[in-house]
C-alpha positions, 0 to 999 in steps of 0.5 A: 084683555081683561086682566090688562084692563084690570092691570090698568085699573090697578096700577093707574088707580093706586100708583098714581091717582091714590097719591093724593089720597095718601099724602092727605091720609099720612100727614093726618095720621102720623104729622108727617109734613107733606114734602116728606111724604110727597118726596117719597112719592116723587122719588117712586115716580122718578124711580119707575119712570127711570127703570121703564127705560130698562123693561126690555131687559127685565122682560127677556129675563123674566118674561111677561107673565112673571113681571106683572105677577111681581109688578101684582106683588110690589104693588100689593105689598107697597099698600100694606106698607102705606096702610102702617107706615109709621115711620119714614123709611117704612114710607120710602119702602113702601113708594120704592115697591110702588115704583117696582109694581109700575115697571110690571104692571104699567103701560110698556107691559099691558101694550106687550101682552096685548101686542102678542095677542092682538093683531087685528084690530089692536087699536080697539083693544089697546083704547079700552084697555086703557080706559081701565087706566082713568077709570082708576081715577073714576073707581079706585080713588073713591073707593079709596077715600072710603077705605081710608077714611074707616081705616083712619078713624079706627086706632093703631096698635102697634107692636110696641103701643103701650095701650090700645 
């Protein structure tokens, strides 16, 4: 139950509260306007939400444990990819594995692994699980906010900066 909890935190906290955190910190560092960057964000959202419908499928051929480990991976890597976006496809890649780690990390795949291991009072068990999905708001979207704002102040080398 634990680590459905944590799946919750994780995915609602990033994937979904965080984007308000990114638009603000990516049109700050880069310029970027903000339709593009929450045209990417809309498009990752449209995305999960559209291959959600498909998880049934993607479950039986990989099984739960496998699709949340890669949901895990998406949704770690498309962070990484946010964290040095500097250009727009970089963005777009980034907002594309976010929607991938929502189909293994979201609310069909927590409510399937807590179906199998709860008969019982399942109700109890999916209510707090899901609380760990707004703690997300609560927890991570500040935790955030600090990140971002250490990591922005700090500059950017890139491969291909002149000077740092």
């Amino acid at each position: 139950m634990l680590a459905c909890l944590l799946l919750a935190l994780s995915i609602f906290g990033f994937a979904l509260y965080g984007q308000r955190v990114y638009l603000v910190a990516l049109e700050r560092l880069n310029g970027w306007p903000a339709s593009l960057i929450s045209g990417a964000s809309t498009l990752s959202l449209l995305v999960g939400n559209v291959m959600v419908i498909f998880t049934d499928e993607i479950v039986r051929r990989l099984r739960l444990k496998r699709l949340a480990l890669a949901g895990v991976a998406c949704l770690a890597t498309s962070m990484v990819l946010l964290a040095f976006a500097a250009a727009p496809r970089t963005l777009y890649a980034a907002f594309a594995l976010t929607s991938l780690g929502w189909v293994g990390m979201g609310t069909v795949i927590i409510s399937a692994v807590l179906d199998a291991w709860f008969v019982r009072r399942r109700g109890l068990a999916i209510s707090l699980v899901f609380l760990g999905a707004s703690s997300g708001a609560v927890i991570v979207t500040p935790l955030l906010v600090v990140v971002v704002s250490r990591w922005a102040s700090r500059p950017r080398c890139w491969p291909r900066a002149q000077s740092c």
